[in-house]
Rosetta silent file (secondary structure, phi, psi, omega in degrees, C-alpha in Angstrom):
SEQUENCE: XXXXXXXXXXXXXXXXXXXXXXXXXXXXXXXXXXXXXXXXXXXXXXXXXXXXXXXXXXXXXXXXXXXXXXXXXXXXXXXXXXXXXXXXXXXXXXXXXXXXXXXXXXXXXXXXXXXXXXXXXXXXXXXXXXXXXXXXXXXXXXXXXXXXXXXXXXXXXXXXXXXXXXXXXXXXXXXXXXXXXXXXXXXXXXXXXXXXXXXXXXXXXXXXXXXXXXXXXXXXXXXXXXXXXXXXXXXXXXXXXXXXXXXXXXXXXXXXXXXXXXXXXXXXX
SCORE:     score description
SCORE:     0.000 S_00000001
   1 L     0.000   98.238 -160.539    0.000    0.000    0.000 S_00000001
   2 L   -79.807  -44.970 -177.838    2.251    2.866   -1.449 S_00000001
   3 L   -90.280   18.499  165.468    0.065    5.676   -0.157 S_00000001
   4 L    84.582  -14.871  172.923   -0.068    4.549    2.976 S_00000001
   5 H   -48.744  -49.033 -162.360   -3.879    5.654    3.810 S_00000001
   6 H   -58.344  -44.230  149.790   -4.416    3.091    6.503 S_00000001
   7 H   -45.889  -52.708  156.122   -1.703    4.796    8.339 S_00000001
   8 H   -38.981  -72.635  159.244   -2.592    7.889    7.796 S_00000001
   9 H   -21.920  -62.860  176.507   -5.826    7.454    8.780 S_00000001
  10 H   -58.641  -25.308  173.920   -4.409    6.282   11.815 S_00000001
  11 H   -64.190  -31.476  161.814   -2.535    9.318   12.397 S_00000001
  12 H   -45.376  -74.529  166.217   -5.864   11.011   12.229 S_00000001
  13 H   -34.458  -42.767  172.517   -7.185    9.301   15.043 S_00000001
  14 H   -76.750  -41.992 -177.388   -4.123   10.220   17.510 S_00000001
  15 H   -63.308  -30.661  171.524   -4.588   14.060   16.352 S_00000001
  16 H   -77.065  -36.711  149.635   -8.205   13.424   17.558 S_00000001
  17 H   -41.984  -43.785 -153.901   -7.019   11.774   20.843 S_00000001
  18 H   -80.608  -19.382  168.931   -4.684   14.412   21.319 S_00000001
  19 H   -46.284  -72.107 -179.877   -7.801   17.338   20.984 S_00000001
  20 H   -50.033  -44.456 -152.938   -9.744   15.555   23.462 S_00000001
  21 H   -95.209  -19.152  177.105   -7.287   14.530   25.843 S_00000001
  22 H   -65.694  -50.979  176.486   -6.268   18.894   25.286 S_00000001
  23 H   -74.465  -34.567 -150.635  -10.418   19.064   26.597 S_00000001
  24 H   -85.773  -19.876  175.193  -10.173   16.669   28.656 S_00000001
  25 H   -61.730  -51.241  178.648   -7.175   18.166   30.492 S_00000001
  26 H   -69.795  -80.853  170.461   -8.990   21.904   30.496 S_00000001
  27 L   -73.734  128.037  173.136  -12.603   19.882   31.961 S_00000001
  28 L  -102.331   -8.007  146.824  -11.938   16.860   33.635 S_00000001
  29 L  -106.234   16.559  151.806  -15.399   15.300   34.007 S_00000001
  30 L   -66.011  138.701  160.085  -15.387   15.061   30.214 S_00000001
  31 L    -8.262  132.739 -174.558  -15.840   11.419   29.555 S_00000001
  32 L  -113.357  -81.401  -92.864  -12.039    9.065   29.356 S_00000001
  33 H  -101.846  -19.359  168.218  -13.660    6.167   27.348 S_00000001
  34 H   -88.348  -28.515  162.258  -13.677    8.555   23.767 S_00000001
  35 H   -58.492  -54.238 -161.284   -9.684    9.236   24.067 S_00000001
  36 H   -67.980  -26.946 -171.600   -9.143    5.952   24.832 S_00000001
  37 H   -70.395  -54.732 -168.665  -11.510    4.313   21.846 S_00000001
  38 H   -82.841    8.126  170.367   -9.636    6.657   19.250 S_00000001
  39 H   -65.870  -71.576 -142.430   -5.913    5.536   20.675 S_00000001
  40 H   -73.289  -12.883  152.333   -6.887    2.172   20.467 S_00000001
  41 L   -53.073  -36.963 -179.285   -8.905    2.601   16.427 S_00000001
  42 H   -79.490  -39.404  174.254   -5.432    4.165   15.844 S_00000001
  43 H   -63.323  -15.484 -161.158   -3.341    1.863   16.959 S_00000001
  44 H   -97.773  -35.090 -166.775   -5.825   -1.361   15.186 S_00000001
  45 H   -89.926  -32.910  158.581   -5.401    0.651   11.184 S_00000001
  46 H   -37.418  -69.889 -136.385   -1.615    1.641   12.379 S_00000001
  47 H   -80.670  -45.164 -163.007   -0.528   -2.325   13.282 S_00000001
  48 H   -45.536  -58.296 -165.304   -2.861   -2.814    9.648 S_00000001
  49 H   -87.288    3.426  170.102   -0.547   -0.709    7.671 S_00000001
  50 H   -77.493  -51.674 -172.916    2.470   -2.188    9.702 S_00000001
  51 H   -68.571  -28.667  171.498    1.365   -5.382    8.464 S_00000001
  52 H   -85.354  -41.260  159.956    0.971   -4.689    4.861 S_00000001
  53 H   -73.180  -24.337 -178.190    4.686   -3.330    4.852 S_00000001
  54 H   -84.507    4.047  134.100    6.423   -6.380    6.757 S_00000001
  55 H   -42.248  -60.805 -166.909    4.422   -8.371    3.707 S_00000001
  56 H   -70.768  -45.403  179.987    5.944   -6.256    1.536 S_00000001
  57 L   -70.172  -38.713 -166.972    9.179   -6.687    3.430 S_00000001
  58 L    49.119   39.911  152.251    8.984  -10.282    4.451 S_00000001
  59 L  -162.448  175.022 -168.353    9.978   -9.356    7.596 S_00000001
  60 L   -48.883  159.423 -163.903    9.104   -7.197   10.445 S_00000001
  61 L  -101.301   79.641  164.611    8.859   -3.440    9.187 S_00000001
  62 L  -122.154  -26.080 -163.872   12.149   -2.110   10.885 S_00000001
  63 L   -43.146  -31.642  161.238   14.270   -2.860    7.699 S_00000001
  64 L  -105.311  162.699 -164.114   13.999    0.632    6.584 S_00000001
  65 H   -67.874  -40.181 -167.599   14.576    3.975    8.762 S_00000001
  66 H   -54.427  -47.538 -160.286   10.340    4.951    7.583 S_00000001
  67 H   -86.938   -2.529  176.134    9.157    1.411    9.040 S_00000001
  68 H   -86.891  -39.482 -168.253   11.220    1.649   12.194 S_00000001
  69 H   -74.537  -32.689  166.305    9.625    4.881   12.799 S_00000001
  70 H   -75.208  -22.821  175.358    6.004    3.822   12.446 S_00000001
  71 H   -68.150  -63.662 -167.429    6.564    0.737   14.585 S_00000001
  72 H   -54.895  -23.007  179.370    8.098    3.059   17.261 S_00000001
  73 H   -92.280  -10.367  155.842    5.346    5.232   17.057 S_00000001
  74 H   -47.080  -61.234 -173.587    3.077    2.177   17.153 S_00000001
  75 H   -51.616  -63.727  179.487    5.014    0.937   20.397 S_00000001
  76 H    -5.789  -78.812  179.936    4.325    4.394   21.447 S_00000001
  77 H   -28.156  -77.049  171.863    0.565    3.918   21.376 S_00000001
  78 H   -46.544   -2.855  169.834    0.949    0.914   23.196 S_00000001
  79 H  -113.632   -1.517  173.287    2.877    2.164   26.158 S_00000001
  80 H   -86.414  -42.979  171.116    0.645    5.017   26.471 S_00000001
  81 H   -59.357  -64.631 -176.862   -2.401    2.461   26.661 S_00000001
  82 H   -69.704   -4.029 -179.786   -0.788    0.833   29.322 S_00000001
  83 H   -66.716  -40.203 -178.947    0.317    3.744   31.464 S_00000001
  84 H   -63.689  -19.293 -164.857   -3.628    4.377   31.557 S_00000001
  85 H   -85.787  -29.046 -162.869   -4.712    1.146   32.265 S_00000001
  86 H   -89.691   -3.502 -155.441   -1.799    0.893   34.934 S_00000001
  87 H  -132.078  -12.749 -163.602   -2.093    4.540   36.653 S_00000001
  88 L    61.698   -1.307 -164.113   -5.718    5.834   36.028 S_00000001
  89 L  -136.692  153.155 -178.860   -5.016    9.171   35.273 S_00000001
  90 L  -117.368   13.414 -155.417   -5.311   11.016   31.822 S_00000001
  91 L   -84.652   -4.113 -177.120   -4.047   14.156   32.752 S_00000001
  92 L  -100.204    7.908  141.762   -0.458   13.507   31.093 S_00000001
  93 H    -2.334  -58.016 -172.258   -2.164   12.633   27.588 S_00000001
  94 H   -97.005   16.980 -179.420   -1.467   15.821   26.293 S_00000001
  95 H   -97.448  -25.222 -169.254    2.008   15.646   26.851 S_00000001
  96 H   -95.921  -51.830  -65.889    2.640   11.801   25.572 S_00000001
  97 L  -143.139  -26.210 -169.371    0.297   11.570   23.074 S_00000001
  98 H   -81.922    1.676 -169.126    2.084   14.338   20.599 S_00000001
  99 H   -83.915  -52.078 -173.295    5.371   11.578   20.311 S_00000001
 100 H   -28.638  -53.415  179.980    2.702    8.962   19.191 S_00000001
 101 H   -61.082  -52.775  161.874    1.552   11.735   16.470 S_00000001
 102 H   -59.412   -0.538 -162.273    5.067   12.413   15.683 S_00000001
 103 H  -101.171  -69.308  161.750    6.503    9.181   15.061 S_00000001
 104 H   -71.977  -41.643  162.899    3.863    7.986   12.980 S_00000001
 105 H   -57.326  -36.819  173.905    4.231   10.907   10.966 S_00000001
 106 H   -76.529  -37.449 -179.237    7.661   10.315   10.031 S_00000001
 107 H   -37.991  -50.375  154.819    7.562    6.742    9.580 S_00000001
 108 H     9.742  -70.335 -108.282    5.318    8.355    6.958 S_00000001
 109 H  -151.675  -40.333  170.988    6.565   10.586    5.673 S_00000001
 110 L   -43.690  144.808  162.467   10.307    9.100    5.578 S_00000001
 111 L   -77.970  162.155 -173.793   11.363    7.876    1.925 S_00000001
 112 L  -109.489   86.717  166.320   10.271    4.364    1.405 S_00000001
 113 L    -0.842  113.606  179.297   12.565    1.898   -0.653 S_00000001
 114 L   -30.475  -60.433 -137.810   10.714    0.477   -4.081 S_00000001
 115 L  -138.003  142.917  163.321   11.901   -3.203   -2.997 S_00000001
 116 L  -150.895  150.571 -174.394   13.487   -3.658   -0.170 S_00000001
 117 L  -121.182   93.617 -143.298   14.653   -7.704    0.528 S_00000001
 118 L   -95.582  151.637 -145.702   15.150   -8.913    3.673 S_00000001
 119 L   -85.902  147.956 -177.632   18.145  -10.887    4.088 S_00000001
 120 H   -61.585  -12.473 -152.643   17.558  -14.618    5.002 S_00000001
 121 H  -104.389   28.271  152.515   19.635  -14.650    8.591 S_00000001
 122 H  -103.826   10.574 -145.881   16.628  -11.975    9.420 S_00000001
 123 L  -126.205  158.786 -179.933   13.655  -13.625    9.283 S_00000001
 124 L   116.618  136.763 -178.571   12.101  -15.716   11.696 S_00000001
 125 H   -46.940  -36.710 -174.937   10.012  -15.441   14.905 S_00000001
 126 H   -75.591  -14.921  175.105   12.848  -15.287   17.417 S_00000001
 127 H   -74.174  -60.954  157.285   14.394  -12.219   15.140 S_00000001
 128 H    -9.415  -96.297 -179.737   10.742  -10.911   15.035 S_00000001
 129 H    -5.935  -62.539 -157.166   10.497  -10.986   18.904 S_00000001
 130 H   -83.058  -43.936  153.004   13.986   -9.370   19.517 S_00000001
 131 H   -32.002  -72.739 -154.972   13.330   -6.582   16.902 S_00000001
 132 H   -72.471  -24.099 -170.464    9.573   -5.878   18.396 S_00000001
 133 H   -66.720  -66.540  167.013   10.855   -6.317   22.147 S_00000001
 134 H   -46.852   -4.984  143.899   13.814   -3.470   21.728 S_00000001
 135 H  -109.640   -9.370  158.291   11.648   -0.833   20.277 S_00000001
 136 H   -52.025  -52.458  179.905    8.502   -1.761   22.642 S_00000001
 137 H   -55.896  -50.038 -168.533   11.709   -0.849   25.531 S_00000001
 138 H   -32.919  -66.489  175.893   12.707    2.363   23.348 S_00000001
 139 H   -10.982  -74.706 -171.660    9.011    3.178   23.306 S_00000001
 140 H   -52.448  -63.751  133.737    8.606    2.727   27.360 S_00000001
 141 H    24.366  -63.987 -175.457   11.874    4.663   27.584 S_00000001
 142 H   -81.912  -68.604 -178.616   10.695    7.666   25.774 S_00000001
 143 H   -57.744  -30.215  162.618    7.629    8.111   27.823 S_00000001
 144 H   -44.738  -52.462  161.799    9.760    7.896   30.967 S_00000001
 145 H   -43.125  -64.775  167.919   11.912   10.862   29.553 S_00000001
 146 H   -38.796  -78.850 -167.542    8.697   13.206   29.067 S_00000001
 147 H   -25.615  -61.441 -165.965    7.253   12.028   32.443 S_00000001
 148 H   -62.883  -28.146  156.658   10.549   12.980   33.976 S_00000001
 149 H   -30.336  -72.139 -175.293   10.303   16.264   32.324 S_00000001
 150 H   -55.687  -36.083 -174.523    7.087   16.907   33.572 S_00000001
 151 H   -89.364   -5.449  170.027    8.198   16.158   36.629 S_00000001
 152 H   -89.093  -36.976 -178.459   11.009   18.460   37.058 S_00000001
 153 H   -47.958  -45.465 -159.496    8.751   21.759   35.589 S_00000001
 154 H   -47.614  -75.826  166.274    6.302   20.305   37.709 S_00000001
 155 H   -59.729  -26.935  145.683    8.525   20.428   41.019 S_00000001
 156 H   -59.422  -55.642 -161.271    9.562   23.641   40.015 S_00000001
 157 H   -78.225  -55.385 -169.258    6.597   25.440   39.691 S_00000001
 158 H   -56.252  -15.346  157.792    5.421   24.254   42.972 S_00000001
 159 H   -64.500  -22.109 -173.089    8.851   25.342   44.798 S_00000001
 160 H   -78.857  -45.139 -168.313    7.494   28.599   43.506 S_00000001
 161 L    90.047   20.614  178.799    4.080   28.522   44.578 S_00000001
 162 L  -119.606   93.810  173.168    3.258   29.211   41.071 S_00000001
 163 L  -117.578  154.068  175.664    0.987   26.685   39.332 S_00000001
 164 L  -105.786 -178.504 -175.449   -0.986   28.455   36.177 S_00000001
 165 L   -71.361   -5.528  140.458   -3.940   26.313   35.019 S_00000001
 166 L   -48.061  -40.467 -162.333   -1.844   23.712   32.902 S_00000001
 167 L  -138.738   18.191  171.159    0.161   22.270   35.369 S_00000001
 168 L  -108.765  -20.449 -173.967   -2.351   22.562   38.289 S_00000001
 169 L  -106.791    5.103 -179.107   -4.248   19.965   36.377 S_00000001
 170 L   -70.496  173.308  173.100   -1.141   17.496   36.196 S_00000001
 171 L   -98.072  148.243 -169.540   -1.066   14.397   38.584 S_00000001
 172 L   -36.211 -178.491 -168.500    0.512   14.953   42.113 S_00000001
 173 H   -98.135   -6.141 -178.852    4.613   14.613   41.391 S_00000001
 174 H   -82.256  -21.690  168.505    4.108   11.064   43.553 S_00000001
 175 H   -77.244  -49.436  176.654    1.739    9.874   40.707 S_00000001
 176 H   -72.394  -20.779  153.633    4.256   10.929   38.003 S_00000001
 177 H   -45.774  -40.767 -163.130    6.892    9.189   40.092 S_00000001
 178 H   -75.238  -45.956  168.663    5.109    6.123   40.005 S_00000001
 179 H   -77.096   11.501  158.783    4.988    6.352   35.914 S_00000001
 180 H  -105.870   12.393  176.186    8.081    6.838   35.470 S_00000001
 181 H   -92.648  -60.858  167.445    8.720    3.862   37.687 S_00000001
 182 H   -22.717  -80.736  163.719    6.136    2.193   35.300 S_00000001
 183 H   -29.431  -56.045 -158.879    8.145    3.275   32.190 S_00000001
 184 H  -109.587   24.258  169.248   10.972    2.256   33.127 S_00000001
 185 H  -104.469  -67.223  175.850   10.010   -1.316   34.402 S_00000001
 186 H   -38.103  -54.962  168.456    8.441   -1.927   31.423 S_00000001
 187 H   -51.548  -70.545  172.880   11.576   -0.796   28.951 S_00000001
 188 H   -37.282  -41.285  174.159   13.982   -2.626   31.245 S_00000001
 189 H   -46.466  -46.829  174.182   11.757   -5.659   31.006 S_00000001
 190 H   -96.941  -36.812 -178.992   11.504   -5.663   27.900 S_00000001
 191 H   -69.155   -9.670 -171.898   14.657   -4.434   26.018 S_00000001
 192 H   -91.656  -69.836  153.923   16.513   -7.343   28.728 S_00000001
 193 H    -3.492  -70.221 -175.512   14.210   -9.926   26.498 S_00000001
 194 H   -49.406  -66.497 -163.224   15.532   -8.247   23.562 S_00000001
 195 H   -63.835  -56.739  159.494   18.976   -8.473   24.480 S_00000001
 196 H   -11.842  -73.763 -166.812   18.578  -12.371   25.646 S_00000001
 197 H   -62.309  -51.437 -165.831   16.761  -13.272   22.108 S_00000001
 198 H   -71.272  -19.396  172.268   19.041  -11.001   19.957 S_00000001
 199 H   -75.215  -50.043 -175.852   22.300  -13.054   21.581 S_00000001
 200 H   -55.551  -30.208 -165.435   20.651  -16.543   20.963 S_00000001
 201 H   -85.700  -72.129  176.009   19.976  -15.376   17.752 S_00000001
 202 H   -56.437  -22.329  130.877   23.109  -14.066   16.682 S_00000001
 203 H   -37.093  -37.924 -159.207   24.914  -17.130   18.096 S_00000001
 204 H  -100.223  -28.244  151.747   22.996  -19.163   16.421 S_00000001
 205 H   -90.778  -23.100  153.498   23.060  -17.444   12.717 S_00000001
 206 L  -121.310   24.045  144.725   26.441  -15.831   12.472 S_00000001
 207 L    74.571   68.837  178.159   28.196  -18.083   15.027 S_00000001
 208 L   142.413 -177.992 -137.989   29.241  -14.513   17.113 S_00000001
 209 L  -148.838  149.679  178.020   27.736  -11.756   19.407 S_00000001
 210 L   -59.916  151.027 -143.345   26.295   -8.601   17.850 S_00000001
 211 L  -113.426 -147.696 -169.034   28.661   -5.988   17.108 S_00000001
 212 H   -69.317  -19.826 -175.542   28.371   -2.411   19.355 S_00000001
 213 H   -38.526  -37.253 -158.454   24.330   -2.152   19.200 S_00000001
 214 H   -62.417  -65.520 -172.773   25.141   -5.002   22.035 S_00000001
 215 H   -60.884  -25.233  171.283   27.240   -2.774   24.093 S_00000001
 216 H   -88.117  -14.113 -175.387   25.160    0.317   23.873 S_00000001
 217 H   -61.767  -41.292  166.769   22.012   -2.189   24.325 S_00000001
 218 L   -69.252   -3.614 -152.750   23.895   -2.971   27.569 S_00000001
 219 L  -125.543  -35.320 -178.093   24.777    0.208   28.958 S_00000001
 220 H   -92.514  -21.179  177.764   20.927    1.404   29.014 S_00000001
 221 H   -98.680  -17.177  158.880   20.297   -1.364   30.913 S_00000001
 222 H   -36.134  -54.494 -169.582   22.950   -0.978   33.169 S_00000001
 223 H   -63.846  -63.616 -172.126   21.683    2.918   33.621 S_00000001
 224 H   -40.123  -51.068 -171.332   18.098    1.936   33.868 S_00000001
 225 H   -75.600   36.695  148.025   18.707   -1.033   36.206 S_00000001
 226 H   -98.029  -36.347  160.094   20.485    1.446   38.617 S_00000001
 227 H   -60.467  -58.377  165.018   17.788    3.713   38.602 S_00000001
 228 H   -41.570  -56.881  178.652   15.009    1.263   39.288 S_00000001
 229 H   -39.097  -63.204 -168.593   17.579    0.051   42.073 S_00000001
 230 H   -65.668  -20.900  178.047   18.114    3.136   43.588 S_00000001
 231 H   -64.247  -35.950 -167.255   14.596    4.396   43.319 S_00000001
 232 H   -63.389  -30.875 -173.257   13.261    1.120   44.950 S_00000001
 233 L   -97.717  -11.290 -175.530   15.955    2.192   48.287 S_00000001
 234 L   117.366   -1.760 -176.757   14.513    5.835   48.824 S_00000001
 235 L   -79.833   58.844 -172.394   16.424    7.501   45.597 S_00000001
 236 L  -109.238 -140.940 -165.054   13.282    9.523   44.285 S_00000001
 237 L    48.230 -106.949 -154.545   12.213   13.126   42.906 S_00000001
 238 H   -78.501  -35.797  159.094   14.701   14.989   41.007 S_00000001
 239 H   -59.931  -38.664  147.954   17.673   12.653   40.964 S_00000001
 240 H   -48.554  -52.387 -159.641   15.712    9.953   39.491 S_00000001
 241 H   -82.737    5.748 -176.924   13.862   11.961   36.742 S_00000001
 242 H  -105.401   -6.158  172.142   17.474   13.379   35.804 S_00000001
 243 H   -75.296  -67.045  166.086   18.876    9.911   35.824 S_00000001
 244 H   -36.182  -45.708  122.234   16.067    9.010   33.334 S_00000001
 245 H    -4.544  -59.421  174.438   17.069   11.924   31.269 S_00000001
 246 H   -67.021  -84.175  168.338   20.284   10.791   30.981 S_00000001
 247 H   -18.698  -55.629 -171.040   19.403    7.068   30.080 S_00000001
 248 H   -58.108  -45.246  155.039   17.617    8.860   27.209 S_00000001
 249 H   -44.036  -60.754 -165.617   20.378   10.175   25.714 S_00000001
 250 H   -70.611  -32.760  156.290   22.090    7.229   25.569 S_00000001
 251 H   -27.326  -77.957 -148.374   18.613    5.764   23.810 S_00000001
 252 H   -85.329  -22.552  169.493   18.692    8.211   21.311 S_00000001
 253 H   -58.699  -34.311 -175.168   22.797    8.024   20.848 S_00000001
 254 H   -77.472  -33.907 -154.419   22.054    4.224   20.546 S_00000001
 255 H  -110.407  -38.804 -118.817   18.864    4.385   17.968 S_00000001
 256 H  -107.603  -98.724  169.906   20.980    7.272   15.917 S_00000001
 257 H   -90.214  -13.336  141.893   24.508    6.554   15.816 S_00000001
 258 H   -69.938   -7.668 -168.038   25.008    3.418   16.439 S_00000001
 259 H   -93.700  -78.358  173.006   23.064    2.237   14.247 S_00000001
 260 H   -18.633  -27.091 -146.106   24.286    4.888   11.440 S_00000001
 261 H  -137.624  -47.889 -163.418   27.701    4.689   12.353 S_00000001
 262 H  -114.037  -44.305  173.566   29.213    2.235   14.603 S_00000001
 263 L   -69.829  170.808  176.152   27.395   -0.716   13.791 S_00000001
 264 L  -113.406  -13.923 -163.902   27.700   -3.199   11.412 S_00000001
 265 L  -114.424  -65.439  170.484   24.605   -5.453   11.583 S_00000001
 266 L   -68.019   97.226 -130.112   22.208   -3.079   12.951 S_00000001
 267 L  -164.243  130.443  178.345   21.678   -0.881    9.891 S_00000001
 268 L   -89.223  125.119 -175.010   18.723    0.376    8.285 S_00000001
 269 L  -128.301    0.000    0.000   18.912   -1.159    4.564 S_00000001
């Protein structure tokens, strides 16, 4: 599907979440069950037009830089669904909700190869897995980074005694602690999966361990798993969401230039 409508479409849907979740943020006994219906419409014609390129691909739709970007903004979706389902609160919607929209536009939006051929020592469910697990983690990752955001403006304005009507309608900073506890259970959880499958894998098809993606793969969880540790002992507020911060960097140093640069395997092609 060259133009891409089903996506699109989908892209629709999150600009209409993100309206709503903008009212629902100013009034707050409008209705949660109409945000949540048009995530989850976007995310059902998104994974559709995901599905029609890894078809196309005959493998998962990371193989190009466009189809990595609509999966991640896919994952998005899906870590946004679960923050609500895990936390109850909508009021950070209109802060998450704009990566999802962004994401999915570039996958978009990105050029798209005629042909692109996926190589045989790619293909296969356990490559699948470790591919969908490691950008589900990015995903989780990413929303941690906002959260943590939010939560230093957040703890600002209230050292001040200054909240305007934006950030008076945020959740207490011990409810954004907790999702960025969330976030970052989930990424770690998942991206340690990743690394696990992507070793087995790469043992088992070139007979060797993954080139630096491995080392930078290893290094966020190092950072992460220190942060869960320390938070878990009494380490919270501002040291944590600046830890998280950090981690992100290395995320986006890791998604960027390793892949561009320093790897050899991990490669968009």
């Amino acid at each position: 599907m060259d133009s891409h409508l089903l996506g699109w479409l989908a892209v629709a849907l999150y600009v209409a979440a993100e309206v709503y979740a903008i009212i629902s943020l100013i009034r707050p006994r409008v209705p949660a069950l109409p945000g949540h219906l048009l995530i989850g419409a976007g995310l059902l014609l998104q994974f559709a037009d995901l599905e029609a390129r890894a078809r196309a691909m005959h493998s998962v739709p990371y193989k190009t830089i466009g189809g990595s970007m609509s999966l991640f903004g896919w994952m998005l979706g899906l870590s946004y669904l679960a923050l609500l389902f895990r936390h109850r609160d909508r009021a950070v919607g209109p802060f998450l909700i704009p990566f999802v929209v962004l994401f999915s536009i570039l996958g978009l939006l990105l050029p798209q190869p005629a042909t692109v051929t996926a190589r045989p020592d790619t293909r296969g469910v356990m490559f699948a897995l470790h591919v969908t697990f490691a950008i589900l983690g990015y995903a989780a990752f990413t929303f941690s980074f906002v959260l943590s955001l939010l939560y230093l403006i957040q703890n600002r304005q209230l050292r001040r005694v200054k909240t305007g009507l934006l950030f008076s309608r945020l959740p207490a900073l011990d409810v954004l602690g907790g999702m960025i506890r969330t976030s970052v259970s989930i990424g770690l959880s998942v991206l340690g999966v990743s690394v696990v499958l992507g070793i087995i894998w790469a043992e088992r098809v070139w007979g060797r361990l993954p080139d630096a993606k491995l080392g930078a793969a290893i290094l966020t969880l190092i950072v992460y798993g220190f942060l869960l540790w320390k938070d878990r002992r009494g380490w919270v507020g501002e040291r944590v969401a600046l830890l998280s911060i950090l981690g992100f960097a290395l995320i986006i140093f890791s998604y960027t230039f390793v892949n561009l640069y320093f790897s050899a395997e991990h490669v968009f092609r």
